[in-house]
N, C-alpha and C positions, 0 to 999 in steps of 0.2 A: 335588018329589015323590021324587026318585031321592036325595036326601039323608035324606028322613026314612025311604026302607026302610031305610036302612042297610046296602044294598046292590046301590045300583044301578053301572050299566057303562055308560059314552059311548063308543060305539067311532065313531070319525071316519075314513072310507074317503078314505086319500089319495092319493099316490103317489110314488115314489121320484123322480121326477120334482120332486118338493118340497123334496128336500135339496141342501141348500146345498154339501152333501159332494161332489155328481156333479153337478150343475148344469151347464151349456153352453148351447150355442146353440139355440135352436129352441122354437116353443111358448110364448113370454113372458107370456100370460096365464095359461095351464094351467099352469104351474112358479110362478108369483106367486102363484095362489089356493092352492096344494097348502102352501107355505110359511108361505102364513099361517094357513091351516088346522092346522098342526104348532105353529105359535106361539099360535094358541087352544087346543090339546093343553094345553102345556104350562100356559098361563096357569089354564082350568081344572083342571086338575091341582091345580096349588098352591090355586088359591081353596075349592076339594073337599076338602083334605087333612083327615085327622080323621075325615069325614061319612060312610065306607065308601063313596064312590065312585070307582069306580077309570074314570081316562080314559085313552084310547089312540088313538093315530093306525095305523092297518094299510094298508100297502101291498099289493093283491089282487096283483099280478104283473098281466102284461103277459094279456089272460085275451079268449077267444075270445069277443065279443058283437057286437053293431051298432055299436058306438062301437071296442073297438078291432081286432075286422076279423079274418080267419080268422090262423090259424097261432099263437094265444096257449093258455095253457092253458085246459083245460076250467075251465065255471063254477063246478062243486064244487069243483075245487082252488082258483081262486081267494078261491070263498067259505068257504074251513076257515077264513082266519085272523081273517077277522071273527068268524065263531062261536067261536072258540077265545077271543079278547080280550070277547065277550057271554056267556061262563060264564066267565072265569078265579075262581078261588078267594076269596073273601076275604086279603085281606095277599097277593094279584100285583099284577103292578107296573102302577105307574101315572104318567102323562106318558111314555108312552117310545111309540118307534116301531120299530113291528113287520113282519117281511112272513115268513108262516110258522112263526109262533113265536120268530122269532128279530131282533133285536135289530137295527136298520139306523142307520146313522148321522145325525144330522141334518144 
């Protein structure tokens, strides 16, 4: 269905916790799901290509909730970058990962 608008958006909440870039110790389930979650990104991404839907992986930041605990940022900031990657324009980008608009390593 998100292929045939010809413009749908998969935004996949993950976390920097999932790149392979900053990876370390701690959390081995939660850093394994985040990564494969980033490699379904991309995979969709390519299988999408063409069809106007654009996929994305968003990193929310570290964000004050029940899961992860006070001193994180507020829920609105963490929730802009999702809504920012579920309106991005036609022809933005797509397979990459995001936290805040901006571009994070995998």
């Amino acid at each position: 269905m998100l292929g045939a608008s010809g413009h749908g958006r998969l935004v996949n909440v993950s976390s920097e916790g999932g790149s392979l870039a900053s990876m370390g110790a701690g959390a081995p389930a939660y850093s394994t799901s985040k990564a494969t979650l980033n490699a379904l990104t991309r995979i969709l991404a390519a299988e999408l290509h063409g069809a106007g839907v654009l996929v994305n992986s968003i990193c929310p930041g570290w964000v004050a909730t029940d899961m992860g605990g006070p001193g994180g940022r507020p829920v609105a900031q963490g929730a802009a970058g999702i809504v920012w990657a579920a309106t991005l324009p036609d022809g933005g980008p797509t397979g990459g990962f995001f936290r805040d608009g901006k571009r994070l390593p995998w």
